[in-house]
N, C-alpha and C positions, 0 to 999 in steps of 0.2 A: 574651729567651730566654737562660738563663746558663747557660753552657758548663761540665760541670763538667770538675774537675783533678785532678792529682795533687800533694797539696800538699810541699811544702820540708821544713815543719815542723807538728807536732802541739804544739801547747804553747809550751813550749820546748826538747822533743826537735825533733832531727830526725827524720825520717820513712824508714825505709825498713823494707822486709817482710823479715820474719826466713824460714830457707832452708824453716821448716817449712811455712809459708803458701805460700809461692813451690809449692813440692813439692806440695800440697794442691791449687791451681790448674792447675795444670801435667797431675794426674791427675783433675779434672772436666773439662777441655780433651781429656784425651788419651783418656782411658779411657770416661768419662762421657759425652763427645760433646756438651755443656753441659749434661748432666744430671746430681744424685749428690748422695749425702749428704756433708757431710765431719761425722767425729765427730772433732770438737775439743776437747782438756780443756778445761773451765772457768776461763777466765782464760790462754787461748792464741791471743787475737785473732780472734774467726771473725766480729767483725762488720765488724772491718776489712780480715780477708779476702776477703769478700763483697763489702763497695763498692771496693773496690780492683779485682773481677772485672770490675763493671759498667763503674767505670769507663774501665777498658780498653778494653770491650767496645764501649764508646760510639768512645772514639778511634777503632774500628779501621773501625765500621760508620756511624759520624755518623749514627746514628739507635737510641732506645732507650728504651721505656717501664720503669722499675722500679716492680715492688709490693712494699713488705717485710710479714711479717705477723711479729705477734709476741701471746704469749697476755696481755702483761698492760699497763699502760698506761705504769708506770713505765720497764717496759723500752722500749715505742714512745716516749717521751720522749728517750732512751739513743737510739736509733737515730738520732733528726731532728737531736738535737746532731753525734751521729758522721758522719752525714751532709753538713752543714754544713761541717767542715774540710774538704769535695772540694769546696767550692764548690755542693754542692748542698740547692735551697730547697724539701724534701717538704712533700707536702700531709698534715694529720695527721689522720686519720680514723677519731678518736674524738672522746668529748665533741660538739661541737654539730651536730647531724646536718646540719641545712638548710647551714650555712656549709660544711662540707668536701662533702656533695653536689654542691650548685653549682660547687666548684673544681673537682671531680676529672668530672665532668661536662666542662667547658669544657676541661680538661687533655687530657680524650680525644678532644672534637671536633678540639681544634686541632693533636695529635698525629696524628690519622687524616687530617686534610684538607690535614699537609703543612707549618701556618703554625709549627709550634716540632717540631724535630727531639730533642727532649728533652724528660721528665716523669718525680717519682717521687713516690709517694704509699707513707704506711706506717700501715696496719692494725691493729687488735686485733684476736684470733679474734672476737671477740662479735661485732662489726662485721661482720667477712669474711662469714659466715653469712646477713647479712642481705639477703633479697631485691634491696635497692636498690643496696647494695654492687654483690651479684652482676652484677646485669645491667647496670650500667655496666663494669663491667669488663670484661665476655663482648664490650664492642664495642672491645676494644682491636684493632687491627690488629699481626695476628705473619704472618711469611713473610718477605718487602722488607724489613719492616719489624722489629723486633726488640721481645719483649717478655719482661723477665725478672722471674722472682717467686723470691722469698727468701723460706725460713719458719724464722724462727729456734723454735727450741728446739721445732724440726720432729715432734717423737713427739707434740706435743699432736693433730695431722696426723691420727694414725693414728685418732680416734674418731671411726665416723660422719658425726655431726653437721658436721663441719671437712674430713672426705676430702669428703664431695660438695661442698662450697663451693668448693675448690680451683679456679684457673680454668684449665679445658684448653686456653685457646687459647694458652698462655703456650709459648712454643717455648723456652724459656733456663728452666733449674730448679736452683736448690742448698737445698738440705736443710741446716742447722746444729742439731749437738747432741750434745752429749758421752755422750748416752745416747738412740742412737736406736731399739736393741733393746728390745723388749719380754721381758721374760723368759716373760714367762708365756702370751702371746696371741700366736699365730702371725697369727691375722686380722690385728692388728695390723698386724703388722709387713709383711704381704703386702699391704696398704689403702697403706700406707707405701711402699712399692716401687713400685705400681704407679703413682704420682704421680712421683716423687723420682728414681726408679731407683733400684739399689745404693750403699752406701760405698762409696768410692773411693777414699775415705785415710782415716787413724785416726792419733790422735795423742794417747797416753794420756797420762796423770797424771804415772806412773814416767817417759815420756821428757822430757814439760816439765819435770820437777826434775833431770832428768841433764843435760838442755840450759843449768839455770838460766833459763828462759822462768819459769818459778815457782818462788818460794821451800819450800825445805825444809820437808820438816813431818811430824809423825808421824799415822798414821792407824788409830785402835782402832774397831774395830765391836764392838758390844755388842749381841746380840742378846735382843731380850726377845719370849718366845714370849705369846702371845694365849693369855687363854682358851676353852674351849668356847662359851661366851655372846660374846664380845668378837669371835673367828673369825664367828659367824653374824651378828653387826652390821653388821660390818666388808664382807661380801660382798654382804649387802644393800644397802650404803649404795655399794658399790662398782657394781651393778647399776644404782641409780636412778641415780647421776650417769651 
């Protein structure tokens, strides 16, 4: 049963959470009630903000189921690694179904019956969606017990398909995503809420470059307008997906 940490060092940095992350925690704790989106710039830490949450979380409670979901497989790669520097061994639940079944199966009996006070497994949405997924998950024990689910680049969230997958029993929720507004679909954004809660912190582009959190850069939009035909494809193809 391996305990996870707060590691010394990442690399050959040292390790510590810059004031923005800190601030960002501090208001899903305070504000959120461990519920909340944080919109993080891109490239401002939100997935080590994240396990660094749990891992807390674990410290404080010695008891902690994490789910991470993420939309694509290279990023659920990205997470097991980032994971790993806290000392912690996710189950990866993509690619072979029957193997990460079975783990994440046995992760939750032994999690629920008591015999390991720790388990994290990380998901692709295709995955999350899928029946078998679901209802292993649905028997996670939250209350006593503690169960937190992560959705990185959380607007994927907001379709359908992925809001009803969501698992409600998950009492511990953070939402990551540098754009979690929908501009255009309130449903959205409301499907969004009702899982996540509200943002709680925002932490734009302009501050991480004033912070130096990101390198300087210039930023041109060029907009190039759609034709008559191209607009009618476009909304169709945006329907069926």
């Amino acid at each position: 049963n391996l305990t996870p940490y707060i590691p010394k060092k990442i690399g050959n940095e040292k390790f510590e959470m810059r004031p923005h992350q800190t601030l960002a925690l501090e208001k899903w704790r305070d504000v959120g009630k461990g519920n909340g989106i944080l919109a993080l710039a891109t490239g401002a830490g939100k997935t080590i903000t994240a396990i660094y949450a749990a891992v807390k979380l674990f410290e404080k409670s010695q008891s902690l189921f994490l789910v991470v979901s993420v939309p694509y497989q290279n990023l659920a790669d990205q997470w097991v690694d980032s994971l790993g520097f806290f000392g912690i061994d996710a189950i990866p639940c993509y690619a072979n179904t029957q193997i990460w079944q079975e783990r994440l199966a046995d992760a939750v009996f032994r999690y629920n019956s008591g015999i390991t006070n720790f388990a994290a497994a990380v998901v692709v949405n295709r995955t999350l969606s899928l029946p078998t997924f679901r209802e292993i998950v649905s028997d996670i024990a939250s209350g006593q017990k503690q169960f937190m689910f992560i959705g990185d680049e959380c607007h994927h969230h907001s379709a359908p398909t992925f809001a009803d997958a969501l698992p409600t029993n998950s009492n511990l929720r953070i939402g990551l995503s540098a754009t979690p507004e929908h501009y255009l679909d309130d449903e959205k954004n409301i499907r969004l809420r009702e899982f996540y809660n509200d943002v709680v912190y925002e932490y734009t582009l302009a501050q991480a470059v004033k912070d130096k959190v990101l390198t300087p850069y210039e930023y041109h939009v060029v907009p190039v307008p759609l034709t008559d035909d191209e607009t009618a494809e476009y909304l169709s193809l945006t329907r069926r997906i």
